[in-house]
C-alpha positions in Angstrom: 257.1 -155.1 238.8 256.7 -158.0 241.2 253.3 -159.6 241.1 252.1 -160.4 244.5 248.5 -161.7 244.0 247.6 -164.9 242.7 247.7 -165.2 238.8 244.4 -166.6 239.1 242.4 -163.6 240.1 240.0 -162.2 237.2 241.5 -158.9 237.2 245.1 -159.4 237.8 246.1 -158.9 234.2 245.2 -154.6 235.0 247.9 -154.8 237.9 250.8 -152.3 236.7 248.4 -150.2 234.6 247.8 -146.4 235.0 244.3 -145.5 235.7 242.6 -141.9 236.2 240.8 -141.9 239.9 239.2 -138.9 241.5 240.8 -136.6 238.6 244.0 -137.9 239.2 246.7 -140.4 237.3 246.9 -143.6 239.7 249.0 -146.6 239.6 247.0 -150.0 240.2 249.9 -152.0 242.2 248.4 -154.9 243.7 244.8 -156.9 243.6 242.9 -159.0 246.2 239.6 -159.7 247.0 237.1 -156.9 245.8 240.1 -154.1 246.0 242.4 -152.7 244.2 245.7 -151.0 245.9 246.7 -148.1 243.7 249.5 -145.5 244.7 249.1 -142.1 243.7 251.9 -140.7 240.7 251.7 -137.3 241.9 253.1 -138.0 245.3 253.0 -142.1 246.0 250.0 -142.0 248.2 248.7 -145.2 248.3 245.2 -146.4 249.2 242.6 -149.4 249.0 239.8 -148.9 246.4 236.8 -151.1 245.5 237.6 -152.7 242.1 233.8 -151.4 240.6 235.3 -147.9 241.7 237.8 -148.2 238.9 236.1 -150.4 236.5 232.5 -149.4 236.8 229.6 -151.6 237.6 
């Protein structure tokens, strides 16, 4: 997978990593600012989530 975000963002290293969101198996594919972009496996849907969504406070 092709890393578009800078290397020097604190959670870049989860980028590629399959995380469970709203019940569901999700994808993390990219990282910027306070967001992750995660695509759904199910189906591909992809969306913008706040990284504390995923990673807790």
């Amino acid at each position: 997978m092709r890393r578009i975000t800078n290397p020097k963002h604190p959670n870049v290293d989860q980028v590629g990593t399959t995380v469970e969101y709203e019940g569901e198996p999700h994808q993390i594919t990219d990282v910027g600012g306070s967001y992750f972009a995660v695509v759904r496996i199910r189906d591909g849907y992809g969306k913008n989530v706040k990284i504390r969504e995923i990673n807790g406070d």
